[in-house]
C-alpha positions in Angstrom: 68.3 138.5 112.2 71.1 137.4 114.3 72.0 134.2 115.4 72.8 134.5 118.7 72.3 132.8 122.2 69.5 135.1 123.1 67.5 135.3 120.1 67.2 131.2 119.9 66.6 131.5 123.3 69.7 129.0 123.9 70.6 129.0 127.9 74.2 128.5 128.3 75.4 127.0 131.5 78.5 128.5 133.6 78.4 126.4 137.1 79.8 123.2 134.5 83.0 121.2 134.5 84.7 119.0 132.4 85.9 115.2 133.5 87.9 113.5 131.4 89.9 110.1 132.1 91.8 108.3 129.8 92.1 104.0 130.7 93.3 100.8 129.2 91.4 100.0 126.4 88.0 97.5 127.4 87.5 100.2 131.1 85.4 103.2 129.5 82.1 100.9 130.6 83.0 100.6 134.3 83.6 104.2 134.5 80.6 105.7 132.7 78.7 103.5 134.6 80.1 104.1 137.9 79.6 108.2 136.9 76.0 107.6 136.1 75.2 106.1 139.2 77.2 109.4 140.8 74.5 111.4 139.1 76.1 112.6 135.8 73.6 112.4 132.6 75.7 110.8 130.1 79.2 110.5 128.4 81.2 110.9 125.2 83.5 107.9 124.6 86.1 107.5 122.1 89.2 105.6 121.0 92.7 106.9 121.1 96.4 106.1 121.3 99.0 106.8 124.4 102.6 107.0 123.6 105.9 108.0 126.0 108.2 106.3 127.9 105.8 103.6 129.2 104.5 101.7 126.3 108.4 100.9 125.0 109.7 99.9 128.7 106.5 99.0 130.2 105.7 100.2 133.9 107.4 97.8 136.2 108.5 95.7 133.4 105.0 95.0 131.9 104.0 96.1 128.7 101.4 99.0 128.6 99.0 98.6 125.4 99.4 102.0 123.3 95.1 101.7 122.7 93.1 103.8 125.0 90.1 104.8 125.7 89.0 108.6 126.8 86.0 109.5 128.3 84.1 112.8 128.3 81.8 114.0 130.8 80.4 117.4 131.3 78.9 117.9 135.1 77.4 120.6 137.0 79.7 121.8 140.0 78.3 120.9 142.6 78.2 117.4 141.2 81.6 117.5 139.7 83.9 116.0 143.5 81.5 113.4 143.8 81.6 112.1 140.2 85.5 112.2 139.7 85.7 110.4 142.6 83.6 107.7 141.6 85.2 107.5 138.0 88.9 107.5 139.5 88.0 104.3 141.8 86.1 102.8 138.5 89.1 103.3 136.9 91.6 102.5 139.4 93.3 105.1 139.3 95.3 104.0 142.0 97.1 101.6 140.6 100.6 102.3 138.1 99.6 102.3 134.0 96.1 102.4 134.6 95.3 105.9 132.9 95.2 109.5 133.7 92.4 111.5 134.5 92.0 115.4 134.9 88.9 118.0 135.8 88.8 121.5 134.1 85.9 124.4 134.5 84.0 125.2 131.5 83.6 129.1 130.7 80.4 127.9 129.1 78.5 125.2 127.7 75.2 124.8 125.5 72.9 121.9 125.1 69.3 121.5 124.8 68.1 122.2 127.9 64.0 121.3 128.6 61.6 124.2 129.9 60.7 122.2 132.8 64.5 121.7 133.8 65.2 125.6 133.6 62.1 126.5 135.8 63.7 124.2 138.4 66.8 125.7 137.8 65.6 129.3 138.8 63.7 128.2 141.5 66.7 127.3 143.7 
């Protein structure tokens, strides 16, 4: 017997992107928050460490800390403006050396998915 996405009766989702924003270190809290009050369902956060131009010179003079944090968000589509919205002003985005954040679509994704969930799902 095969493993496969139909014989385990695994759904894989299509209509997902990916959100993922890299801050200062001590921000990741502000925006997972502010993107599970947009309506995503949870977050992968984890510890990294920027280098270029900016952490030697500093933008403007200031010294940028080389320790980030990255967070990883997986949202349906039609969810996906809305919550990258909200995470770019939690992580404000809008102002020099604060981060860098990106969206990408997802070919495909798989998670455990409840029955009840999927019958919604099909009914709209």
């Amino acid at each position: 017997m095969k493993d496969t996405l139909k014989d385990k009766r695994i759904t894989a989702l299509t209509d997902v992107a990916l959100i993922i924003c890299v801050v200062q270190k001590g921000m990741a809290d502000d925006v997972v928050k502010a993107a599970r009050n947009a309506g995503a369902q949870g977050a992968t956060v984890y510890y990294a460490r920027g280098y270029g131009i900016r952490e030697r010179l500093g933008l403007l003079g200031v010294a940028v800390d080389v320790e980030k944090e990255v967070v990883n968000i997986v949202v349906s589509l039609d969810q996906a403006d809305r919550i990258f919205e909200k995470m770019s002003v939690a992580a404000k985005m809008d102002t020099p050396g604060m981060g860098f954040m990106y969206m990408t679509h997802l070919d495909k994704a798989v998670t455990y998915i409840p029955p009840e969930v999927l019958e919604q799902l099909k009914t709209k």
